[in-house]
N, C-alpha and C positions, 0 to 999 in steps of 0.2 A: 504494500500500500504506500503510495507517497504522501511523504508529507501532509502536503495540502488537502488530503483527501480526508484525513483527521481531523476537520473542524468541519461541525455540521452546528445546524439551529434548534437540536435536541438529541439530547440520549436516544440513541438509534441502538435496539439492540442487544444494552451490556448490562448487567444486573451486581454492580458493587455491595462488595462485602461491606467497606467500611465506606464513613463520607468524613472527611477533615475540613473545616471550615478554615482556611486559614487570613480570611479577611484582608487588610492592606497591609499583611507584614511583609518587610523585605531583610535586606543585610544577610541571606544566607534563611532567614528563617523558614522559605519554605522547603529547600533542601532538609532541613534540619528534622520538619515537622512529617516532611515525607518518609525519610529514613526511619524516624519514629514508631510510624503507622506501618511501614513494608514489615516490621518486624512480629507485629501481630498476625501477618497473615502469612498463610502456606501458600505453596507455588501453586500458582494458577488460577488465584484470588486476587480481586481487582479493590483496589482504592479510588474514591474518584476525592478528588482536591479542587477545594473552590477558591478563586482568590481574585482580588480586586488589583492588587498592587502589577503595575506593567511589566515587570521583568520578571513576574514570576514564570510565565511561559519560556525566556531562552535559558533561564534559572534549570527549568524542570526538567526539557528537551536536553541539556547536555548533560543532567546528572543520570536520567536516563540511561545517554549514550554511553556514559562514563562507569554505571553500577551494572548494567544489561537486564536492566526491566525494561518494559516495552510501554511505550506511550500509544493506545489504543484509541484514544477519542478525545477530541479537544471541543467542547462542548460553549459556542457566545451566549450569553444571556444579559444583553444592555453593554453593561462596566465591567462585569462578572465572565469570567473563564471557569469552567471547569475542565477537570485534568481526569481524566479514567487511567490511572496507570495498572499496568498486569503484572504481577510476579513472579519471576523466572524460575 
């Protein structure tokens, strides 16, 4: 799937385990708050991460690429993103 095909105008499909609200925190925080939650859940169990703050999306997309969980669905909602990440 490419990139761009990851943001749609609804949850299309993915039924998250957990949901993390992490509002407009930045400085690392959504990394931090994501690492947190991956840890609760078993491989193949999805988190979706809500956030307001703008760098939380290349924030998420490199920690992603950087831990090898998979970013599955980027979800607009107005100011709001949501993040569906999968666990490896």
């Amino acid at each position: 799937m490419k990139e761009n095909e990851l943001t749609v105008k609804k949850l299309e499909g993915i039924h998250p385990t957990l949901h993390v609200q992490l509002g407009d925190c930045g400085m690392g925080m959504p990394v931090m708050r994501t690492w947190q939650a991956m840890g609760k859940l078993k491989p193949g169990e999805i988190v979706q991460l809500s956030s307001s703050h703008p760098l939380a999306e290349p924030d998420l997309k490199a920690w992603c690429r950087s831990s090898g969980n998979k970013l599955v669905q980027i979800v607009i909602e107005g100011d709001e993103k949501h993040f569906c990440v999968k666990k490896t």
